[in-house]
MILOGU-728945 format. One record per residue (C-alpha): chain; x negated, y, z negated. Coordinates in nm, 2 decimals. Layout:
% MILOGU-728945
{"A" {X Y Z}};
...
% end
This chain:
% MILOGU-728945
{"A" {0.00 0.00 0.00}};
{"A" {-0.12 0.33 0.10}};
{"A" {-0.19 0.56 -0.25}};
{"A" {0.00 0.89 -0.35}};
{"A" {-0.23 1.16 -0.24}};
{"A" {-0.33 1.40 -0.55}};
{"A" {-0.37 1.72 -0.35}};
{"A" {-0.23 2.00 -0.50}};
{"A" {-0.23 2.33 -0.27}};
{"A" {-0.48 2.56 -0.29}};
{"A" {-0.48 2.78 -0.59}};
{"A" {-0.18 2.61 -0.81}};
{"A" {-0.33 2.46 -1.12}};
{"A" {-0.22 2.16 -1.24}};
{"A" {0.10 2.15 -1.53}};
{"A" {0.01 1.99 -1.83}};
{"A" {0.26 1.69 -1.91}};
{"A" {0.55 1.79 -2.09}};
{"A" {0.52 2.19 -2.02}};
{"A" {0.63 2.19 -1.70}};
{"A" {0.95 2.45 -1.74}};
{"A" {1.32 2.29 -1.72}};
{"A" {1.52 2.41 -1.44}};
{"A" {1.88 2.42 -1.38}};
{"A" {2.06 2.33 -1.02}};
{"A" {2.00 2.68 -0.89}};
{"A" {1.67 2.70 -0.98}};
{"A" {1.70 2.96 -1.28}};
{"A" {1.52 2.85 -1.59}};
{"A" {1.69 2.82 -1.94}};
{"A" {1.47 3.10 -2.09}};
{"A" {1.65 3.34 -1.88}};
{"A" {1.98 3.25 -1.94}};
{"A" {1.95 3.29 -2.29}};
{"A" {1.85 3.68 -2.26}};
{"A" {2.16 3.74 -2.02}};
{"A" {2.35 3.62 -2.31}};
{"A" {2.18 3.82 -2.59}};
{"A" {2.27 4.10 -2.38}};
{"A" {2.63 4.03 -2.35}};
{"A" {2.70 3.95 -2.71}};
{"A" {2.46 4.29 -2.76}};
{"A" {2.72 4.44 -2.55}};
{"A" {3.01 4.32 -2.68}};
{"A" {2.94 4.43 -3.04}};
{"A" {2.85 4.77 -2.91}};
{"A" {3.22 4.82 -2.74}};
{"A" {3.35 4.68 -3.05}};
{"A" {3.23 4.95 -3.24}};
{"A" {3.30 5.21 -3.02}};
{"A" {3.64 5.14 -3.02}};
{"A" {3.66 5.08 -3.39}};
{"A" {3.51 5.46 -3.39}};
{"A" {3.72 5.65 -3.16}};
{"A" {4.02 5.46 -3.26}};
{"A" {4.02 5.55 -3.60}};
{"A" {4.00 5.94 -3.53}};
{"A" {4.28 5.96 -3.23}};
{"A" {4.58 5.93 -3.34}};
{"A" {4.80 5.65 -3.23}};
{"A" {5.01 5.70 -2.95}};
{"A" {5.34 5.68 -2.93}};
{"A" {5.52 5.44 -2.66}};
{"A" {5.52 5.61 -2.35}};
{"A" {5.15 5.76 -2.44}};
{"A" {5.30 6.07 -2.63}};
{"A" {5.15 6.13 -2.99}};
{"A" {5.38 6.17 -3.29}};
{"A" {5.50 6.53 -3.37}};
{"A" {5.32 6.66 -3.66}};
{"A" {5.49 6.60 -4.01}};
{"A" {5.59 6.92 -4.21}};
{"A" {5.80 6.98 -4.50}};
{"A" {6.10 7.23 -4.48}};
{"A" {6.30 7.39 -4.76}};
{"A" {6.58 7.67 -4.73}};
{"A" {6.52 7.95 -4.91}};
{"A" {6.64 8.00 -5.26}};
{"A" {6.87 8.26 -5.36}};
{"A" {6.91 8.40 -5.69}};
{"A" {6.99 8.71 -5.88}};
{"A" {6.64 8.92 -5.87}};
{"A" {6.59 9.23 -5.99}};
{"A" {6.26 9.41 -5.79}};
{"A" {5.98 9.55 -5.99}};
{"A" {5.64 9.75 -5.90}};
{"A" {5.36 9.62 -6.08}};
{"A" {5.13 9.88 -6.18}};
{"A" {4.79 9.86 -6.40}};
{"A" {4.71 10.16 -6.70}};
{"A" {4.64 10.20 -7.04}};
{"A" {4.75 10.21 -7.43}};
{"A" {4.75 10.55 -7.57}};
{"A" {4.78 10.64 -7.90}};
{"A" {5.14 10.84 -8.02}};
{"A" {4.91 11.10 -8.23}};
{"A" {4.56 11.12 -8.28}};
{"A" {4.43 11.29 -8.59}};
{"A" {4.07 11.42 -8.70}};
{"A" {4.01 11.40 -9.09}};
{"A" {3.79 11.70 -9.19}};
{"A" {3.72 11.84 -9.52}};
{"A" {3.94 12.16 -9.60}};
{"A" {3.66 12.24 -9.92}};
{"A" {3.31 12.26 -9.93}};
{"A" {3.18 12.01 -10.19}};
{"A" {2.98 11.66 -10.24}};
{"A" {3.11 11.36 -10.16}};
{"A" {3.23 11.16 -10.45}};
{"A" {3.41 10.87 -10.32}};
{"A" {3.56 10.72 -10.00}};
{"A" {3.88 10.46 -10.08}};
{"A" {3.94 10.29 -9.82}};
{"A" {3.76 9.99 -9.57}};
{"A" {3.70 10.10 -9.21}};
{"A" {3.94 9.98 -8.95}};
{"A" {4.24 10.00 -9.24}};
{"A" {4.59 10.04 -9.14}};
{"A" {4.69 10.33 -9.41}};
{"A" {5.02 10.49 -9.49}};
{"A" {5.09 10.89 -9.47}};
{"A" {4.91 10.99 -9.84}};
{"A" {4.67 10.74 -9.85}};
{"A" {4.39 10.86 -10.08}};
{"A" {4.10 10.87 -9.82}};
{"A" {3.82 11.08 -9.98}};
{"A" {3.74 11.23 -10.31}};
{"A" {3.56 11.60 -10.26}};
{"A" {3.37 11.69 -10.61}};
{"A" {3.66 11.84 -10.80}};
{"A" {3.47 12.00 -11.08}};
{"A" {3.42 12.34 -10.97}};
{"A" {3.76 12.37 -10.83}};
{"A" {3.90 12.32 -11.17}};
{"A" {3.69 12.60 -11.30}};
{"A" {3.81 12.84 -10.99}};
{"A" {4.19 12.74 -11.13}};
{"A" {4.15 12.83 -11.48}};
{"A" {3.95 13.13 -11.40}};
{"A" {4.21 13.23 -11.17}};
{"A" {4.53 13.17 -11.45}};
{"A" {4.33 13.39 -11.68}};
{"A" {4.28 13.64 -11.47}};
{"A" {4.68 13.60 -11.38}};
{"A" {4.76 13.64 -11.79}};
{"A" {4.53 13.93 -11.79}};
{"A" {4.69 14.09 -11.50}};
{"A" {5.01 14.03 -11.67}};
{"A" {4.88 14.23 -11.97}};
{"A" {4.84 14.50 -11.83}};
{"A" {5.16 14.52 -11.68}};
{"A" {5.36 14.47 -12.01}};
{"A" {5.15 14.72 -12.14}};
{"A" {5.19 14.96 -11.82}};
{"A" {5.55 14.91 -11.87}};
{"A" {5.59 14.97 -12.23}};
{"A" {5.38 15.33 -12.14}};
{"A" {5.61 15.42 -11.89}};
{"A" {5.90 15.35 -12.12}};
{"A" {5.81 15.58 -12.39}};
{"A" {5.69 15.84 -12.12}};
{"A" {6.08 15.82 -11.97}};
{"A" {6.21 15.88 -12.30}};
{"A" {5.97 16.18 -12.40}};
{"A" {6.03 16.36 -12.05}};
{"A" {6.42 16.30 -12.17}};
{"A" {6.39 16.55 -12.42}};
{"A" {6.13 16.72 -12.22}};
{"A" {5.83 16.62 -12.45}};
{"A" {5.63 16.52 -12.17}};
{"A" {5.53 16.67 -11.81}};
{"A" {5.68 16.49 -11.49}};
{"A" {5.32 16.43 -11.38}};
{"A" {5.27 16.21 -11.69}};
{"A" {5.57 16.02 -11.61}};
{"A" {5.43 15.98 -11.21}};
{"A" {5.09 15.90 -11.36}};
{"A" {5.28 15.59 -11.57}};
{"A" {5.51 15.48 -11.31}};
{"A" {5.20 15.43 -11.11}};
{"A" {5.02 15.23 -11.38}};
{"A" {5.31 15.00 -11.37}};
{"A" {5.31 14.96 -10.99}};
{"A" {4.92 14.87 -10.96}};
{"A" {4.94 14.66 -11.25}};
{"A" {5.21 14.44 -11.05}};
{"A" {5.00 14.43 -10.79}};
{"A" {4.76 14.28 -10.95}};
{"A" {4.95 14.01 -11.14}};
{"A" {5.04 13.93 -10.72}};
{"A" {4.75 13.91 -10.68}};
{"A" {4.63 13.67 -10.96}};
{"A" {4.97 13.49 -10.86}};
{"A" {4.80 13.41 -10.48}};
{"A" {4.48 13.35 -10.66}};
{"A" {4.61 13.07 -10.82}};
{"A" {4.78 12.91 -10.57}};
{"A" {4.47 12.93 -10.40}};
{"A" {4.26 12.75 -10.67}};
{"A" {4.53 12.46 -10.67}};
{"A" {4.55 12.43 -10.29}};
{"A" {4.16 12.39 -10.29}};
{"A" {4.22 12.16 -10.63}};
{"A" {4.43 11.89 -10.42}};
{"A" {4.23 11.93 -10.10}};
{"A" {3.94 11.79 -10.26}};
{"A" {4.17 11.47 -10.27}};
{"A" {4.21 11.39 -9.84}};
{"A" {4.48 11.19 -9.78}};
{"A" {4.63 11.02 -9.48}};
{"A" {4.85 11.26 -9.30}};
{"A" {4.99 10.98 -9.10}};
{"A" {5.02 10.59 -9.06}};
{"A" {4.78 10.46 -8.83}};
{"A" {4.51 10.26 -8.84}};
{"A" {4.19 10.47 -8.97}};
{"A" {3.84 10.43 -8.82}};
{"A" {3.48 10.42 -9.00}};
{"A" {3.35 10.70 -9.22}};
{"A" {3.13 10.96 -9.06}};
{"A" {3.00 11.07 -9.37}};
{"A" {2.84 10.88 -9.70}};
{"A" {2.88 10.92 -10.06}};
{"A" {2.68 11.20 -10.21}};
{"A" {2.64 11.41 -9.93}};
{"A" {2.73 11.78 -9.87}};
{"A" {3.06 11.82 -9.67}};
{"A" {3.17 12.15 -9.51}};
{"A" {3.51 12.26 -9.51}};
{"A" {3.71 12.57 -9.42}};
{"A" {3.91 12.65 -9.10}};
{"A" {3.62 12.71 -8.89}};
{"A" {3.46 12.48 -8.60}};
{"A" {3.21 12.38 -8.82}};
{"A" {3.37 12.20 -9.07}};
{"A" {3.29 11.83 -9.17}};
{"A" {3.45 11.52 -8.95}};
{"A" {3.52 11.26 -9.21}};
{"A" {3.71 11.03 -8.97}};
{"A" {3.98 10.97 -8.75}};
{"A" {4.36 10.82 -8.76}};
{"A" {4.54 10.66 -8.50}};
{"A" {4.89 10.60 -8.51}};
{"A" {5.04 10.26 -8.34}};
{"A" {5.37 10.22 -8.33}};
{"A" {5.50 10.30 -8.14}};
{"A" {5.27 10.32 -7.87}};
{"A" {5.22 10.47 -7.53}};
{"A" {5.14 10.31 -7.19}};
{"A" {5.01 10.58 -6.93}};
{"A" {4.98 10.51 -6.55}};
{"A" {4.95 10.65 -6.25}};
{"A" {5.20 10.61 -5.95}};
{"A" {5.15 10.67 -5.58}};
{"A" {5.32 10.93 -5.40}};
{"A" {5.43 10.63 -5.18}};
{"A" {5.58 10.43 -5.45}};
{"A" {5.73 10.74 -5.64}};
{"A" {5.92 10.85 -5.34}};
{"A" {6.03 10.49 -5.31}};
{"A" {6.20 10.56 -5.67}};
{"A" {6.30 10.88 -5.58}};
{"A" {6.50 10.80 -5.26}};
{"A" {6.67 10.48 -5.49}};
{"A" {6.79 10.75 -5.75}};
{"A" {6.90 10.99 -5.49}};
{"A" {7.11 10.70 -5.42}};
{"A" {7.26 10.61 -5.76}};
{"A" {7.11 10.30 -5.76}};
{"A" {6.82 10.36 -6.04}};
{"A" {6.79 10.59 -6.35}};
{"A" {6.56 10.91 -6.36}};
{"A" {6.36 10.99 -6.63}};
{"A" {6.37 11.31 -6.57}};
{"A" {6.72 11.38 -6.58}};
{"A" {6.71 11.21 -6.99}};
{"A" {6.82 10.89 -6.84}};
{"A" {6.60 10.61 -7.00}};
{"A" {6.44 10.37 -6.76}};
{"A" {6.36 10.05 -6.88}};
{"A" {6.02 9.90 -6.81}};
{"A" {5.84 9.61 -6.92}};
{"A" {5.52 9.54 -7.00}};
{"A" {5.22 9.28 -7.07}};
{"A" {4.85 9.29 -7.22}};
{"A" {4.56 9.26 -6.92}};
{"A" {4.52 8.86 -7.04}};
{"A" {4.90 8.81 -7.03}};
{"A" {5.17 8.61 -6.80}};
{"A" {5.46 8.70 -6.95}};
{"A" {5.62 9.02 -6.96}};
{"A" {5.72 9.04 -7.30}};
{"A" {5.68 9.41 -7.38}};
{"A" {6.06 9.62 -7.35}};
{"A" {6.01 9.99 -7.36}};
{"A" {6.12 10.31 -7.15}};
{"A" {5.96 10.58 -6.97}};
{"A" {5.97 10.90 -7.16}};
{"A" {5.75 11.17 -6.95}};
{"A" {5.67 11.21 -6.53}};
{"A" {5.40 11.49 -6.50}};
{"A" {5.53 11.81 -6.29}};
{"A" {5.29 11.79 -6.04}};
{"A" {5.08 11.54 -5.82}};
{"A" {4.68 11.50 -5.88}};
{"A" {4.56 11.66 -5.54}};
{"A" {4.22 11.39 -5.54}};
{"A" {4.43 11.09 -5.61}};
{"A" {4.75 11.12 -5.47}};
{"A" {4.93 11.01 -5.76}};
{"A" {5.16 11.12 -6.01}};
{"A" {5.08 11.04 -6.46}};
{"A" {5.40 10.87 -6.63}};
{"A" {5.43 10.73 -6.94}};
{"A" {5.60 10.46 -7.08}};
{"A" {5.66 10.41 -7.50}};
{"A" {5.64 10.04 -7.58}};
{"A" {5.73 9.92 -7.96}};
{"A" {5.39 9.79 -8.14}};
{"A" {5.59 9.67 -8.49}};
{"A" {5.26 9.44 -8.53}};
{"A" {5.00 9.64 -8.45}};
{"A" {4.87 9.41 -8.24}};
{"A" {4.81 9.64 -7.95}};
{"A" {4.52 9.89 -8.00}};
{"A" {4.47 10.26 -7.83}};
{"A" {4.23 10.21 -7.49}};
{"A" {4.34 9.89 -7.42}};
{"A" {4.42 9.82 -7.08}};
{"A" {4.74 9.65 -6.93}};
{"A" {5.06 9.64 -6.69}};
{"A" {5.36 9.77 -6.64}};
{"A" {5.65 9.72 -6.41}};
{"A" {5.92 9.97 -6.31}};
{"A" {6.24 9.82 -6.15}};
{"A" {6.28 9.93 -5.80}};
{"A" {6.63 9.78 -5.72}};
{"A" {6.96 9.68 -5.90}};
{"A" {6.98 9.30 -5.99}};
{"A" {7.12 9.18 -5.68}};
{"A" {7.11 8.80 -5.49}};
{"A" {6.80 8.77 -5.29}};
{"A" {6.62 8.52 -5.11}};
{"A" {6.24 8.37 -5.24}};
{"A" {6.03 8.17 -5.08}};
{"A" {5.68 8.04 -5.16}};
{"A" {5.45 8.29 -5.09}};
{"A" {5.18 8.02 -4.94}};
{"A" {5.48 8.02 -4.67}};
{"A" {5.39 8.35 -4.56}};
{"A" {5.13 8.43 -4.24}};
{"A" {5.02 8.71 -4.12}};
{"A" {5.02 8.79 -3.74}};
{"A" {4.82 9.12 -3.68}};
{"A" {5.05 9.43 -3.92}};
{"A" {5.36 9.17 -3.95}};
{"A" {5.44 8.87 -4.15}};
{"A" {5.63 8.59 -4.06}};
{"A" {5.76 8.26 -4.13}};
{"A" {5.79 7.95 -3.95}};
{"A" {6.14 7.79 -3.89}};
{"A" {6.22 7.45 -3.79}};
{"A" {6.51 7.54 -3.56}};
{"A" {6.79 7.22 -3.45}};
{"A" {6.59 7.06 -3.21}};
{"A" {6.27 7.03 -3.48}};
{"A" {6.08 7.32 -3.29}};
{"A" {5.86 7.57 -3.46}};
{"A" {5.97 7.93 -3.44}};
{"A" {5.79 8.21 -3.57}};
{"A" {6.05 8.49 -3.72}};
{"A" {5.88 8.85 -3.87}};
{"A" {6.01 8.92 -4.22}};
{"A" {6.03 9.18 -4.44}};
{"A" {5.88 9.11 -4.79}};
{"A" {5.95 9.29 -5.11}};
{"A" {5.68 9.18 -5.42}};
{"A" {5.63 8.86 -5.54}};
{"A" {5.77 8.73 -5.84}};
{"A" {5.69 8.50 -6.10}};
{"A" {5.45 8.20 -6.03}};
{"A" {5.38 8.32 -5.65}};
{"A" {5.74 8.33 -5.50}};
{"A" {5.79 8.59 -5.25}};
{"A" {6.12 8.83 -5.23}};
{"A" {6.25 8.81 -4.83}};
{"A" {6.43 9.08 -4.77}};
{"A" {6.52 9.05 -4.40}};
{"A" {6.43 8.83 -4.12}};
{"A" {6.54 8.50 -4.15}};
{"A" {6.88 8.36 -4.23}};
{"A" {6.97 8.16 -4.62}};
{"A" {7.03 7.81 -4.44}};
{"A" {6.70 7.86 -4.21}};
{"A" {6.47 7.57 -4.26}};
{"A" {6.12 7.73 -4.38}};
{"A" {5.82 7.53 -4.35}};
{"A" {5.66 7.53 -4.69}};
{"A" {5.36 7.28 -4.65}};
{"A" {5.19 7.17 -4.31}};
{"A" {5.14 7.50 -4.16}};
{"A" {4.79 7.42 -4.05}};
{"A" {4.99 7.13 -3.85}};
{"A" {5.26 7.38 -3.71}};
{"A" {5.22 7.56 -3.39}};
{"A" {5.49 7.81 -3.23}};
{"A" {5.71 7.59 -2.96}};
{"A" {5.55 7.30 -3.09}};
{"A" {5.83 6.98 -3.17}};
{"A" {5.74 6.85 -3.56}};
{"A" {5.90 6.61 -3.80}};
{"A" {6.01 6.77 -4.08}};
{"A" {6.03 6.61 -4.44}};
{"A" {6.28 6.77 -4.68}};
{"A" {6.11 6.97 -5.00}};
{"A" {6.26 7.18 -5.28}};
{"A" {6.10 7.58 -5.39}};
{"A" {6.03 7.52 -5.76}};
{"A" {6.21 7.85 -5.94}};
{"A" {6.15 7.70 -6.33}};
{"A" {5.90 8.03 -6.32}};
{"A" {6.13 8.28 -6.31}};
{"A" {6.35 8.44 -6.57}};
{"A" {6.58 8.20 -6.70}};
{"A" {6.85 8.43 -6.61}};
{"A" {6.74 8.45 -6.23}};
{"A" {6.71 8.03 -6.28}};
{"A" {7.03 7.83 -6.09}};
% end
């Protein structure tokens, strides 16, 4: 038998045994298969992910490829029985204001009473050296019971002169020359009279005393030291008295907002102060929510401050607990309507298109349509007075603005306008 040539062609090396690569029918190796398929599965997971991606931020469409309208939630507006205020921001003032000087020079000899005491008209405050203003008095009645001598005995000469010129025992000019013994010698009892008075007036001012309830503030002067007193400028401050109840609230009003309230008085719907008719505000402390404070307005100022713009008014608020103290700051609100029904809505409801406000209304086909509103203030916890614009049985959209567009179809979820904020005579 012929033998199996060995040639191999020219340049092929020979395969070891068992390396010689598997093949499949169409001549692609196994090796290369198994990339093809890495690339696939690589592929796969990457398109899985992609969609698990994308899918999660667009919103799932609706049969017929439409996405859902947006969900809002829609309320009608409330109605209750609101009476309008302006909100306006000033300060305590004390009723009367009082500077304790001395009246009599002296030293200090006491002080009775604690700084920051709430005293009552009298109160002993300061004791002035009293001493030598109990000399001055009893030099003063002696010199009144010697000027009162003299006038007994001026009197009893002019008696016996009288009688004598009677029988013509004595000249006319001796008579005149008694008569006016008698009249100097009343003068001068007068005068020790006022002299007296004057040494007990300066007695009891060395005793100061309160010369109104209040609340007093520290000492400006020590025990022991030489006060100044008198009627001049340069008299001794001792301290100062405040009086707190009752106790003002002072504010300033725009020219704006006053002729708001005028035009309402001209129309017999609001008081004026200035006519005696008492207004009834109410007020609260900087730090307070509640408007627990009931006073009146007593006093508009006659003229308008030409820098400002504004008008001063004061209000008199009842302090029975001295709690409020002169300087404090506060705020005050003047009613600017009758108590009448009006419609509130939450004020995040309102938005703002350029100088108007509106609200969005979910009309009977579920559309959004923007309606501009006229607003009065808000009122308690952040519901705002509507006074035209939109109808009661108008469905507002009170949450999912952001989702809401003008035109745009939405789904709206029914919602209720909390009023448990407002006075519980304004509450249904």
């Amino acid at each position: 038998m012929a033998e199996k040539s060995t040639d191999r062609a020219p340049g092929k090396a020979a395969s070891a045994p068992g390396t010689e690569p598997e093949t499949t029918q169409n001549g692609r190796s196994r090796g290369g298969s198994t990339v093809v398929l890495l690339i696939i599965v690589a592929i796969l997971i990457a398109g899985g992910l992609a969609y698990r991606y994308w899918g999660f931020w667009q919103v799932p469409e609706q049969a017929g490829g439409q996405p859902p309208a947006p969900e809002v939630t829609v309320a009608e507006p409330i109605v209750r029985e609101i009476m309008e205020w302006r909100e306006l921001t000033g300060q305590f003032e004390a009723q009367d204001s009082v500077e304790v000087r001395a009246r009599v020079s002296g030293y200090l000899e006491s002080r009775d009473f604690t700084d920051g005491e709430i005293v009552k008209k009298g109160k002993l405050l300061f004791v002035i050296e009293p001493r030598p203003f109990e000399l001055a008095l009893e030099q003063a009645k002696a010199t009144l019971a010697q000027s009162q001598a003299e006038l007994r005995l001026a009197e009893s000469q002019l008696n016996r002169t009288s009688q004598l010129r009677e029988k013509d025992f004595a000249a006319q000019a001796t008579l005149d020359e008694r008569q006016a013994q008698v009249d100097t010698a009343k003068a001068a009892v007068e005068t020790a009279e006022a002299a007296v008075q004057q040494a007990k007036l300066d007695l009891d001012y060395t005793h100061v005393v309160a010369p109104m309830a209040g609340r007093v503030s520290e000492r400006e002067v020590s025990v022991g030291n030489l006060v100044m007193g008198g009627a001049g400028v340069s008299t001794t401050l001792l301290t100062n008295i405040v009086s707190l109840d009752p106790i003002y609230f002072v504010f300033d009003v725009s020219e704006s907002d006053a002729l708001d309230y005028q035009r309402l008085v001209e129309s017999g719907e609001l008081p004026s102060a200035r006519k005696g008719e008492r207004v009834q505000v109410e007020g609260q402390l900087s730090d307070e929510k509640t408007w627990d404070l009931k006073g009146y307005i007593d006093f508009v100022d006659n003229q308008f401050n030409a820098s400002t713009g504004t008008i001063r008014v004061r209000a008199v608020f009842p302090n029975e607990d001295m709690s409020i103290t002169p300087g404090q700051f506060g705020r005050v609100r003047i009613p600017m309507s009758k108590r009448k029904p009006t419609m509130l809505v939450p004020a995040a409801a309102v938005t703002s298109d350029q100088a108007s406000k509106q609200l969005y209304i979910v009309d009977k086909d579920n559309k959004v349509v923007p309606k501009t509103v006229e607003l009065g203030p808000i009122v308690g916890d952040n519901l705002q007075i509507v006074r035209s614009g939109i109808e009661p049985d108008e469905r507002v959209i009170i949450n999912g603005l952001m989702r809401a567009r003008p035109g745009a179809e939405v789904t709206p979820k029914d919602g209720e306008i909390d009023d448990s904020s407002l006075p519980e005579s304004a509450q249904k």
